[in-house]
N, CA, C and O atoms as a GROMACS GRO file, in nm:
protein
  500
    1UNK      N    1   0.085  -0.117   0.000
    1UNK     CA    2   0.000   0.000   0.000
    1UNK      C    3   0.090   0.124   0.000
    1UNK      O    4   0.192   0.124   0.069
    2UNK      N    5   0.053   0.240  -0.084
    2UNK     CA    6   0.103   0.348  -0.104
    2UNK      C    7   0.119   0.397   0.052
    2UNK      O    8   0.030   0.358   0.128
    3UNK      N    9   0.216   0.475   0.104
    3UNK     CA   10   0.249   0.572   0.202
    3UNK      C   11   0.157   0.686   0.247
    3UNK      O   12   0.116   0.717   0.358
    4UNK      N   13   0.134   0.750   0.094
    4UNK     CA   14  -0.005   0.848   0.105
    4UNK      C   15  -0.158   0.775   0.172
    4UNK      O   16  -0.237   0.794   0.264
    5UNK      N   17  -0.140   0.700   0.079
    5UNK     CA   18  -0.293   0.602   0.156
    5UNK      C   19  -0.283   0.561   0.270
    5UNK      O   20  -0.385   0.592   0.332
    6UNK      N   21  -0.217   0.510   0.326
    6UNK     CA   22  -0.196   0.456   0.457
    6UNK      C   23  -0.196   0.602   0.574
    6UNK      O   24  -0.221   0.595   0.694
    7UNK      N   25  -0.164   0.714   0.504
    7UNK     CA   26  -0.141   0.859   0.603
    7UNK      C   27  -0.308   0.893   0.587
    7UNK      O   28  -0.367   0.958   0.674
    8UNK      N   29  -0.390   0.832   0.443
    8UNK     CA   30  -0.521   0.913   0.458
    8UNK      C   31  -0.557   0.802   0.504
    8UNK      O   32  -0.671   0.832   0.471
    9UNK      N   33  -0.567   0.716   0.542
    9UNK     CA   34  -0.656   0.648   0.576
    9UNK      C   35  -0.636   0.674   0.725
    9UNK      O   36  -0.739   0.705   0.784
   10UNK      N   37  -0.504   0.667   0.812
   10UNK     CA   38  -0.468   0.710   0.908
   10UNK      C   39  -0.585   0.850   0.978
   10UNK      O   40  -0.682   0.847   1.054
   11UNK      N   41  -0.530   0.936   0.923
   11UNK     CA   42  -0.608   1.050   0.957
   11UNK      C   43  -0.777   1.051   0.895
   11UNK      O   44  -0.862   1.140   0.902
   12UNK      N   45  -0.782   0.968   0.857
   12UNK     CA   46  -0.960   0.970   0.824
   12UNK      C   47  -1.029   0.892   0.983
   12UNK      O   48  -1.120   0.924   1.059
   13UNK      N   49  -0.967   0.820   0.982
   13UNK     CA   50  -0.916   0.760   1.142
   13UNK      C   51  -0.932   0.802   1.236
   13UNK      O   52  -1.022   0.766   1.312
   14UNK      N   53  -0.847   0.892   1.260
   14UNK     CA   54  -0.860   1.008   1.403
   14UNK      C   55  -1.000   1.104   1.376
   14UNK      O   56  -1.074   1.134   1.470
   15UNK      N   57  -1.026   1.149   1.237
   15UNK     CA   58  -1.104   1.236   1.236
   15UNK      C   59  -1.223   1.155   1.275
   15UNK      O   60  -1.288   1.194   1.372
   16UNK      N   61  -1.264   1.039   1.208
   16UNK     CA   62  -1.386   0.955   1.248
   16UNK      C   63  -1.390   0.950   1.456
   16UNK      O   64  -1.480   0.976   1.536
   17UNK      N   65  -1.272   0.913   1.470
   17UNK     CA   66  -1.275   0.923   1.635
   17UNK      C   67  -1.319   1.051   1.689
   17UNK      O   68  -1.418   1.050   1.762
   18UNK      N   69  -1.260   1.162   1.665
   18UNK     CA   70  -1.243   1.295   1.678
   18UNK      C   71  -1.459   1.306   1.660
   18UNK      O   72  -1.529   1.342   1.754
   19UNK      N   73  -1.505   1.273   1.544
   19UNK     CA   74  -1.603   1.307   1.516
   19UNK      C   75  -1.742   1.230   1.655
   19UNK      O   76  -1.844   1.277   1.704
   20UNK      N   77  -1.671   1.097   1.670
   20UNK     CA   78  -1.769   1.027   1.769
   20UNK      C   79  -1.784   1.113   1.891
   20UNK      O   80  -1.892   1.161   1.926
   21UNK      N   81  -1.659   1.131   1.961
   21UNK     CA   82  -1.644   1.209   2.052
   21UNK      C   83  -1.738   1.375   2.064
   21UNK      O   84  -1.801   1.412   2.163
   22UNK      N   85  -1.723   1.444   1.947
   22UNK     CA   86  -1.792   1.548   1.935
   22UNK      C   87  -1.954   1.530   1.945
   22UNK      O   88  -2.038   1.597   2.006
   23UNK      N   89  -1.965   1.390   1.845
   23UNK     CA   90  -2.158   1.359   1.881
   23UNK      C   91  -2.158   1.308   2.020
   23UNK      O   92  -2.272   1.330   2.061
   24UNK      N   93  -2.078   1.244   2.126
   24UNK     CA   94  -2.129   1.188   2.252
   24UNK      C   95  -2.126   1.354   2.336
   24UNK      O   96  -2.226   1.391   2.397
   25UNK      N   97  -2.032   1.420   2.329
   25UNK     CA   98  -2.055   1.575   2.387
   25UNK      C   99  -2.170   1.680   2.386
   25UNK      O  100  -2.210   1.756   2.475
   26UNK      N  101  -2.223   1.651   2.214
   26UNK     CA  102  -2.311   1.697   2.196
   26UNK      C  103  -2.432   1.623   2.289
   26UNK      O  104  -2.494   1.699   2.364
   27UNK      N  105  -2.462   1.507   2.290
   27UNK     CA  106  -2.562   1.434   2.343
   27UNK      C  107  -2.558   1.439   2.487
   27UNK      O  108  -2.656   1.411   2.557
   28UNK      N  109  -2.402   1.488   2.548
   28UNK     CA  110  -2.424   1.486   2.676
   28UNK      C  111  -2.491   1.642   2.749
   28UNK      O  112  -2.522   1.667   2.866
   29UNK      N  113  -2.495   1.728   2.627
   29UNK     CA  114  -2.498   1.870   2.633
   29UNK      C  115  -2.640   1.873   2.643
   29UNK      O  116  -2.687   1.955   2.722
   30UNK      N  117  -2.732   1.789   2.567
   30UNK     CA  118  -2.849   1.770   2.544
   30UNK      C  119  -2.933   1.726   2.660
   30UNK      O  120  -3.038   1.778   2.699
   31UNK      N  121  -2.862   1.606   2.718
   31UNK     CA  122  -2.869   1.610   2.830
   31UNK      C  123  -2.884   1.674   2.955
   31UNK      O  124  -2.952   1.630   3.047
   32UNK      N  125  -2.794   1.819   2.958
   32UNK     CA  126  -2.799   1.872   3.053
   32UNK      C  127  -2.892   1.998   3.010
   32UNK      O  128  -2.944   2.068   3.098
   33UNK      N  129  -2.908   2.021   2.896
   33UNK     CA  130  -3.041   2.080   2.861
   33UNK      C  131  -3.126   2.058   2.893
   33UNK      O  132  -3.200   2.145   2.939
   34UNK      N  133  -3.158   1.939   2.886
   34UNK     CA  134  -3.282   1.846   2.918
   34UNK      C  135  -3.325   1.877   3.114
   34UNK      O  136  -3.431   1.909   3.168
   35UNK      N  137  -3.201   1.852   3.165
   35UNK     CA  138  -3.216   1.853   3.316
   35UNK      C  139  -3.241   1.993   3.378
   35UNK      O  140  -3.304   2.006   3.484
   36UNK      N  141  -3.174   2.127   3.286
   36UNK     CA  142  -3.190   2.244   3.330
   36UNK      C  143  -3.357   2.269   3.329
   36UNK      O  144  -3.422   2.288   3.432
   37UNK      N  145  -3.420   2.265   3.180
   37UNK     CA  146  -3.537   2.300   3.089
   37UNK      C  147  -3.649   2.270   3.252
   37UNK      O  148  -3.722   2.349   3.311
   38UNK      N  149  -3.613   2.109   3.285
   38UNK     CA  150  -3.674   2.067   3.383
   38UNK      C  151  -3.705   2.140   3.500
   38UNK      O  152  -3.814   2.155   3.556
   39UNK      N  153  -3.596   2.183   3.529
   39UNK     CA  154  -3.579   2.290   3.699
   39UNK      C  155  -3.616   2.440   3.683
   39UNK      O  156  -3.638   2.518   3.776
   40UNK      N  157  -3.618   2.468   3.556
   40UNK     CA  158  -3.659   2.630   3.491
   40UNK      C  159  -3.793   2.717   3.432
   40UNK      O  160  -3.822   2.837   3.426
   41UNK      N  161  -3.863   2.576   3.388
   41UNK     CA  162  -3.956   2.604   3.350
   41UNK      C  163  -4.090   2.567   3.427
   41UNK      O  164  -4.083   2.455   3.478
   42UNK      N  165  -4.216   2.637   3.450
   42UNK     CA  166  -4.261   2.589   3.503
   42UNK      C  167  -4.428   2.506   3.472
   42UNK      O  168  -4.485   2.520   3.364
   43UNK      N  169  -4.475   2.438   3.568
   43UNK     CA  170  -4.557   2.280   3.540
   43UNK      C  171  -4.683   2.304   3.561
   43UNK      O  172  -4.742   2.407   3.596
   44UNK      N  173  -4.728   2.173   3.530
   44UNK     CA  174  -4.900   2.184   3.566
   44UNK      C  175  -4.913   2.046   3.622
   44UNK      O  176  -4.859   1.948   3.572
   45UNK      N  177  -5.004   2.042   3.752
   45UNK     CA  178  -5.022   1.988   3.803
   45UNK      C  179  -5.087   1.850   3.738
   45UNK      O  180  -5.122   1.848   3.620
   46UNK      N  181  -5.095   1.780   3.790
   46UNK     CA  182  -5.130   1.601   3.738
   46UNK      C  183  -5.297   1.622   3.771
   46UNK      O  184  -5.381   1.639   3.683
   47UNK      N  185  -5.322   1.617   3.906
   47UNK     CA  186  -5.417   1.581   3.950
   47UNK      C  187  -5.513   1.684   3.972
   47UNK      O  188  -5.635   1.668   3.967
   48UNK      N  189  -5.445   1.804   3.999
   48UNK     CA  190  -5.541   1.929   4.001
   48UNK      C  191  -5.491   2.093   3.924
   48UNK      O  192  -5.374   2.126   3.906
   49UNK      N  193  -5.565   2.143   3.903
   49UNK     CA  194  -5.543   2.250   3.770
   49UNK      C  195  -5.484   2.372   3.867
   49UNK      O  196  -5.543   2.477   3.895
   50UNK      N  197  -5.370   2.337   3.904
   50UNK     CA  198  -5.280   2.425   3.959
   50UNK      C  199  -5.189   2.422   3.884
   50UNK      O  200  -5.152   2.313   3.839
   51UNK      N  201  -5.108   2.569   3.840
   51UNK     CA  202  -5.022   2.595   3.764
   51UNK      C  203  -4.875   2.641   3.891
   51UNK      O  204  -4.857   2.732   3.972
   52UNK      N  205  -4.794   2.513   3.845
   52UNK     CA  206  -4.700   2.483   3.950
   52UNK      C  207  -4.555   2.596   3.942
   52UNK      O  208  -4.520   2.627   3.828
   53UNK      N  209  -4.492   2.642   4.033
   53UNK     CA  210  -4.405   2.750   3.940
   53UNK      C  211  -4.284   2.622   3.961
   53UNK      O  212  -4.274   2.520   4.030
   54UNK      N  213  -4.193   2.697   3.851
   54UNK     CA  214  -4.048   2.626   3.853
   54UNK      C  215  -3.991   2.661   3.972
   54UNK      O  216  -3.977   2.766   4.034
   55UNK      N  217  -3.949   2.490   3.993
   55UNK     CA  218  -3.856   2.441   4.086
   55UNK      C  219  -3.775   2.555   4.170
   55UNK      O  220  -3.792   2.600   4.283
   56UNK      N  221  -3.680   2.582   4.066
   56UNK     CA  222  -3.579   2.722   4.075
   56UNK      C  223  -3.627   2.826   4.148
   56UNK      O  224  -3.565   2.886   4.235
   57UNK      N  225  -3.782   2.852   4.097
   57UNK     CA  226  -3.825   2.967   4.189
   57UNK      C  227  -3.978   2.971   4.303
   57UNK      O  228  -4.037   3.071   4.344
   58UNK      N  229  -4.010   2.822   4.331
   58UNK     CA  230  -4.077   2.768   4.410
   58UNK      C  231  -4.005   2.826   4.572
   58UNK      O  232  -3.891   2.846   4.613
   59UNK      N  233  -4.149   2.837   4.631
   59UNK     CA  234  -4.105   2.960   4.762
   59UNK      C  235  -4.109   2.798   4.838
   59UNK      O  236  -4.210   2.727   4.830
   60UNK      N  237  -3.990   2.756   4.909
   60UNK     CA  238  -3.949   2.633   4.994
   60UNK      C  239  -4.099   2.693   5.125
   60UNK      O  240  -4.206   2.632   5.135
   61UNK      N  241  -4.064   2.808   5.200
   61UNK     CA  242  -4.125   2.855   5.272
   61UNK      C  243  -4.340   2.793   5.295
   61UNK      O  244  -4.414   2.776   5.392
   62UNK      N  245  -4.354   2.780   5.146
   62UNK     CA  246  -4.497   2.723   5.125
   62UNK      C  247  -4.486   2.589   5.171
   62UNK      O  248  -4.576   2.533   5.234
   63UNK      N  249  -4.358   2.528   5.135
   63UNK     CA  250  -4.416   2.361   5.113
   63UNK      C  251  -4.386   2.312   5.250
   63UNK      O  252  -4.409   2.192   5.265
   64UNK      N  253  -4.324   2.400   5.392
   64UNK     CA  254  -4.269   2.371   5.478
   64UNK      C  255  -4.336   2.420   5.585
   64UNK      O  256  -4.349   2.368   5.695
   65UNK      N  257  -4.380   2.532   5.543
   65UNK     CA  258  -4.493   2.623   5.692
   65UNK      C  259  -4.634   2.615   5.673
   65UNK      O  260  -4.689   2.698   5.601
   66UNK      N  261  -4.685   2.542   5.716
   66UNK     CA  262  -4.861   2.549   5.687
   66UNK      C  263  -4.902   2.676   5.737
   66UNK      O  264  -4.882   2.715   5.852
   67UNK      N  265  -4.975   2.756   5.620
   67UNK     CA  266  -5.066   2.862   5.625
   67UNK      C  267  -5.208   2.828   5.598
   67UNK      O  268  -5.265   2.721   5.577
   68UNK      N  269  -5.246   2.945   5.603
   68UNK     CA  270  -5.393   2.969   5.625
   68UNK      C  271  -5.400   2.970   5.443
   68UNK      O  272  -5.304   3.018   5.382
   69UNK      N  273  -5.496   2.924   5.382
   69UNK     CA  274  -5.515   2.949   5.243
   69UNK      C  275  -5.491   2.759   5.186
   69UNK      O  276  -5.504   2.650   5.241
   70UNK      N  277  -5.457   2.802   5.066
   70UNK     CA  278  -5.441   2.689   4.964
   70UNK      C  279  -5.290   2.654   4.940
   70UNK      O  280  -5.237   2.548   4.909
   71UNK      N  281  -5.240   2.779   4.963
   71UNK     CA  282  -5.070   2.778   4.944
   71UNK      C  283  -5.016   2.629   4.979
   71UNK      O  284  -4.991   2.548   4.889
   72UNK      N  285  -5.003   2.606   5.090
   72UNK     CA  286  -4.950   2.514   5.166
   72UNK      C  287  -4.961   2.393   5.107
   72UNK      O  288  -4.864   2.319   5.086
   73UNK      N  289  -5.108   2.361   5.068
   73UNK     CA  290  -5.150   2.244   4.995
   73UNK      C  291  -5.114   2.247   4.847
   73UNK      O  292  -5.081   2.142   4.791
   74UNK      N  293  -5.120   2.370   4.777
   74UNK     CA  294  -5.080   2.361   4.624
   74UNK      C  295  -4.952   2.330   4.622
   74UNK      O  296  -4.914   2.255   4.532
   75UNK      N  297  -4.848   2.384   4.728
   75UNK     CA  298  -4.717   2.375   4.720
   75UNK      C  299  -4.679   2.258   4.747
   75UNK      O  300  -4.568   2.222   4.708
   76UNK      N  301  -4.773   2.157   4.830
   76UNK     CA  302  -4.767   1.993   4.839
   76UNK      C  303  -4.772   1.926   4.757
   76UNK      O  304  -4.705   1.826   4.732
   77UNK      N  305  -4.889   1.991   4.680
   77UNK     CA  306  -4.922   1.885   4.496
   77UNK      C  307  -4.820   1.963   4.446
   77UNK      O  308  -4.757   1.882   4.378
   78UNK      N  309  -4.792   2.016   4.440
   78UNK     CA  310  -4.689   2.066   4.333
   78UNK      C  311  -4.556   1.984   4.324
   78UNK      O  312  -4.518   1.932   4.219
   79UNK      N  313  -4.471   1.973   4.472
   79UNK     CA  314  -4.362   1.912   4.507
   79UNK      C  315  -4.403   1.741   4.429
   79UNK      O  316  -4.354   1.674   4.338
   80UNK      N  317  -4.484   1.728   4.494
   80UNK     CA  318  -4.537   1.584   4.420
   80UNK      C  319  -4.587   1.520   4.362
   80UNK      O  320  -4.635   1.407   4.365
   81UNK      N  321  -4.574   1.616   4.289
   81UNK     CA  322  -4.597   1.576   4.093
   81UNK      C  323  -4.502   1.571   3.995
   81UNK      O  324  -4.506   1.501   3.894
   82UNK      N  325  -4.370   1.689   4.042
   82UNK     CA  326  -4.268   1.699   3.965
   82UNK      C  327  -4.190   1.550   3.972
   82UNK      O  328  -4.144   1.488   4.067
   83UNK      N  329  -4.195   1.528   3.864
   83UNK     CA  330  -4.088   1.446   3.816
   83UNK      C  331  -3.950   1.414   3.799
   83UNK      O  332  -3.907   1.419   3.684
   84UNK      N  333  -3.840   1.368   3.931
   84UNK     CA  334  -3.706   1.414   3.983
   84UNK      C  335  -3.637   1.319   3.920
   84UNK      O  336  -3.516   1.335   3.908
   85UNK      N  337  -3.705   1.192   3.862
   85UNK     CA  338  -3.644   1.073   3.810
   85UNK      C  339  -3.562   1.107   3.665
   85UNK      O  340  -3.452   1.066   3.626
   86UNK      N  341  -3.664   1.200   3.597
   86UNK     CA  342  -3.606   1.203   3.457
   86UNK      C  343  -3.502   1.319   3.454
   86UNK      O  344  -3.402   1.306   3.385
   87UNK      N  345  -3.518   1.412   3.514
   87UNK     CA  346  -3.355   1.500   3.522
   87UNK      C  347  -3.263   1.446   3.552
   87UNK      O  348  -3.163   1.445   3.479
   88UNK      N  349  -3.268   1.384   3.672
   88UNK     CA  350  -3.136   1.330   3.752
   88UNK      C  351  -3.117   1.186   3.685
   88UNK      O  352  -3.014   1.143   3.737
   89UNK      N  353  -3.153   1.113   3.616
   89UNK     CA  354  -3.124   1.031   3.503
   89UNK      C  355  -3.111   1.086   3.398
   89UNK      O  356  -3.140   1.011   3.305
   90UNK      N  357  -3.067   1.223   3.358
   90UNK     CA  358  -3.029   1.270   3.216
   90UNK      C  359  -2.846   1.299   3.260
   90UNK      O  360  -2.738   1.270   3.208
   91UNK      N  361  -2.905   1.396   3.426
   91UNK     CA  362  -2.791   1.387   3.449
   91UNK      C  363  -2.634   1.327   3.469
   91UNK      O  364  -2.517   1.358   3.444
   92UNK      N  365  -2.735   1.186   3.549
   92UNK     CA  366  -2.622   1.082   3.559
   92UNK      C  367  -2.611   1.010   3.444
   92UNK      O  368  -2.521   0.926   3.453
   93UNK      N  369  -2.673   1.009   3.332
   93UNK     CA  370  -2.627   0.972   3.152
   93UNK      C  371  -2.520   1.029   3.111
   93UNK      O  372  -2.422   0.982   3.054
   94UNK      N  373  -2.547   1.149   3.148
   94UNK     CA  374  -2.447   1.229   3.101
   94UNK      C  375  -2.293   1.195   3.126
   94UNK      O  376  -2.208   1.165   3.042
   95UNK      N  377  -2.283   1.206   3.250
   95UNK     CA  378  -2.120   1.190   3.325
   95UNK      C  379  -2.043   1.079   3.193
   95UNK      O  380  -1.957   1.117   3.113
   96UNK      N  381  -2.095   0.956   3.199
   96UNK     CA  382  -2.007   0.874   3.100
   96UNK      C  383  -2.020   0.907   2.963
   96UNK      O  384  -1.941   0.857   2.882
   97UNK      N  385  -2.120   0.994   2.923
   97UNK     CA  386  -2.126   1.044   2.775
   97UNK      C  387  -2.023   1.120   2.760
   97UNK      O  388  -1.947   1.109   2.664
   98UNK      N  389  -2.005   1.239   2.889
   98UNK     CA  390  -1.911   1.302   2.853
   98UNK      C  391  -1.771   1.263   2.849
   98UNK      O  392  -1.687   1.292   2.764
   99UNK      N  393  -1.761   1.198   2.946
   99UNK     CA  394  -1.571   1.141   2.962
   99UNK      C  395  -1.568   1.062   2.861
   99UNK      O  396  -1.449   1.059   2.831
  100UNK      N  397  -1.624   0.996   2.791
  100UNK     CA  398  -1.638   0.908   2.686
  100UNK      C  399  -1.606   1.014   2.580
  100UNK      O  400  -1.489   1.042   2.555
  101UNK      N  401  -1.711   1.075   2.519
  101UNK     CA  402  -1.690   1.178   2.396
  101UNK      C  403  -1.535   1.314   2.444
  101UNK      O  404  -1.472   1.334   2.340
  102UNK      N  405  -1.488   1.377   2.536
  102UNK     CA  406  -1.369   1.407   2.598
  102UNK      C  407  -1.270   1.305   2.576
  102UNK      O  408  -1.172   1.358   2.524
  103UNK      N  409  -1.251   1.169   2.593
  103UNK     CA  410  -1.170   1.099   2.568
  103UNK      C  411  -1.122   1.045   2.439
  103UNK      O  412  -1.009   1.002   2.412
  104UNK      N  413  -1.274   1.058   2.333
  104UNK     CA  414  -1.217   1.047   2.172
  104UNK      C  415  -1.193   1.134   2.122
  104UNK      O  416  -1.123   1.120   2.022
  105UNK      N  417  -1.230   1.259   2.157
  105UNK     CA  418  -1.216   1.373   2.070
  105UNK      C  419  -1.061   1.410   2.122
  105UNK      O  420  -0.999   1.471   2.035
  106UNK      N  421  -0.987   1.389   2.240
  106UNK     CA  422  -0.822   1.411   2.265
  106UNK      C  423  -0.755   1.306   2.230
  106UNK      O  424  -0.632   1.311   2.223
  107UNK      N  425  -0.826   1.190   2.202
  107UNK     CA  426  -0.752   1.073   2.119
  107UNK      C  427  -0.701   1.096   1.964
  107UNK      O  428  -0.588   1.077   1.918
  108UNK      N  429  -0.831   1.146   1.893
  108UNK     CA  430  -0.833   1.194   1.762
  108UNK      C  431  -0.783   1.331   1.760
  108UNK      O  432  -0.730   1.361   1.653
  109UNK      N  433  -0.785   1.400   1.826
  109UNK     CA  434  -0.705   1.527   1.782
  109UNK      C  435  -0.515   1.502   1.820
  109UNK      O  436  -0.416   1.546   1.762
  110UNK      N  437  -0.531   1.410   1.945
  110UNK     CA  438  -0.401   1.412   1.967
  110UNK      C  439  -0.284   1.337   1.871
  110UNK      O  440  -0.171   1.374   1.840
  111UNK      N  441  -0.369   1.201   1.836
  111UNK     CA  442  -0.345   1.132   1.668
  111UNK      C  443  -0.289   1.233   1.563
  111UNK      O  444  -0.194   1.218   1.487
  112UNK      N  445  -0.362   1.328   1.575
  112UNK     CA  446  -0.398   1.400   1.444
  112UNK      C  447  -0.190   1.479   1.456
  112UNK      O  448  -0.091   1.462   1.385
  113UNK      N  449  -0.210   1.544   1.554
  113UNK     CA  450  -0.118   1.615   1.623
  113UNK      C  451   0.042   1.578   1.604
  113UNK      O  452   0.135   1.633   1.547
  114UNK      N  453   0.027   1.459   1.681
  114UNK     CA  454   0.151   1.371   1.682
  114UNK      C  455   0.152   1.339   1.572
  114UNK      O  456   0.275   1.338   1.570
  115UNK      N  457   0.110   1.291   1.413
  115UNK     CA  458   0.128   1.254   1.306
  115UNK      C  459   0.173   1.364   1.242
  115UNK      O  460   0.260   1.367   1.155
  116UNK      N  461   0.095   1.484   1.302
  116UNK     CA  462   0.214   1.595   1.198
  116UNK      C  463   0.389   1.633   1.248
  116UNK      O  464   0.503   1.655   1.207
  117UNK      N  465   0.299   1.620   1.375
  117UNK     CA  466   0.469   1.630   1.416
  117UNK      C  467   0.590   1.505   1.366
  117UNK      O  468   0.697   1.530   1.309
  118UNK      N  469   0.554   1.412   1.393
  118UNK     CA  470   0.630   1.272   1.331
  118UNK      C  471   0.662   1.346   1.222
  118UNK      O  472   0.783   1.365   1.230
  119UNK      N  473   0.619   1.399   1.123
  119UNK     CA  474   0.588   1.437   0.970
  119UNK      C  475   0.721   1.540   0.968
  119UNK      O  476   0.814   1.511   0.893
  120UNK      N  477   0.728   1.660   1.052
  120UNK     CA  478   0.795   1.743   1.107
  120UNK      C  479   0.944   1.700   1.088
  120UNK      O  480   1.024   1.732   1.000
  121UNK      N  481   0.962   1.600   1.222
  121UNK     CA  482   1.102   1.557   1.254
  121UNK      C  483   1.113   1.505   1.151
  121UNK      O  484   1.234   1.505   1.130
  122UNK      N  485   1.074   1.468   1.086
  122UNK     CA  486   1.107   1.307   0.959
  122UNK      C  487   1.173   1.432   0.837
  122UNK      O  488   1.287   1.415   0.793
  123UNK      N  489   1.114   1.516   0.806
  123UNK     CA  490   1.156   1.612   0.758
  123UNK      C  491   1.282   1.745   0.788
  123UNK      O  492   1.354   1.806   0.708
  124UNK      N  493   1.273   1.750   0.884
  124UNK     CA  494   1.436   1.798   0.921
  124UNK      C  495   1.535   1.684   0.958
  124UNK      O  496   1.643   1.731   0.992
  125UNK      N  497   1.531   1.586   0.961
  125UNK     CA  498   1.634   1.499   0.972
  125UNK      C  499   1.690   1.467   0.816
  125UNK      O  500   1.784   1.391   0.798
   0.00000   0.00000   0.00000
């Protein structure tokens, strides 16, 4: 096999690695999109037509001090309706998506790297 071919096929190589890595980053990014969107935006209740506020800006104070009113109780259905399973399982997806896609994309770039350099020395010698 030609020298040239064996260098493109080489670096088609790293770039294919380089490229996996960039889609598992992306997907882990998506991920944490996914988990923010969750805690930011806010819900509607399951069981009763209370409009729940986001997480983020839910007054703790309601769901903890019984008052006089509805507060106390909306802030009960509210807490327990949100759905904690599917964030924090996007989240913990994530962790190995990312060290995974981080680990090909410095594999393939570092490939990429060291082959020019090899290329380099081979050429001033």
């Amino acid at each position: 096999m030609h020298p040239l071919a064996v260098e493109q096929r080489f670096l088609e190589k790293a770039g294919r690695i380089r490229g996996w890595g960039v889609a598992l980053l992306i997907l882990a990014a998506l991920c944490w999109v996914y988990a923010v969107w969750q805690v930011l935006v806010p819900y509607g209740s399951t069981y009763q037509a209370i409009d729940c506020p986001a997480p983020v800006n839910a007054e703790p104070r309601d769901l903890y001090v019984p008052s006089t009113g509805d507060r106390h109780n909306d802030a009960l259905q509210c807490a327990s309706d949100r759905n904690w399973p599917g964030p924090l399982a996007a989240l913990a997806f994530s962790v190995p998506l990312s060290a995974t896609g981080a680990a090909l994309v410095t594999a393939g770039t570092a490939a990429v790297w060291l082959r020019s350099h090899d290329q380099a020395v081979r050429q001033a010698t």
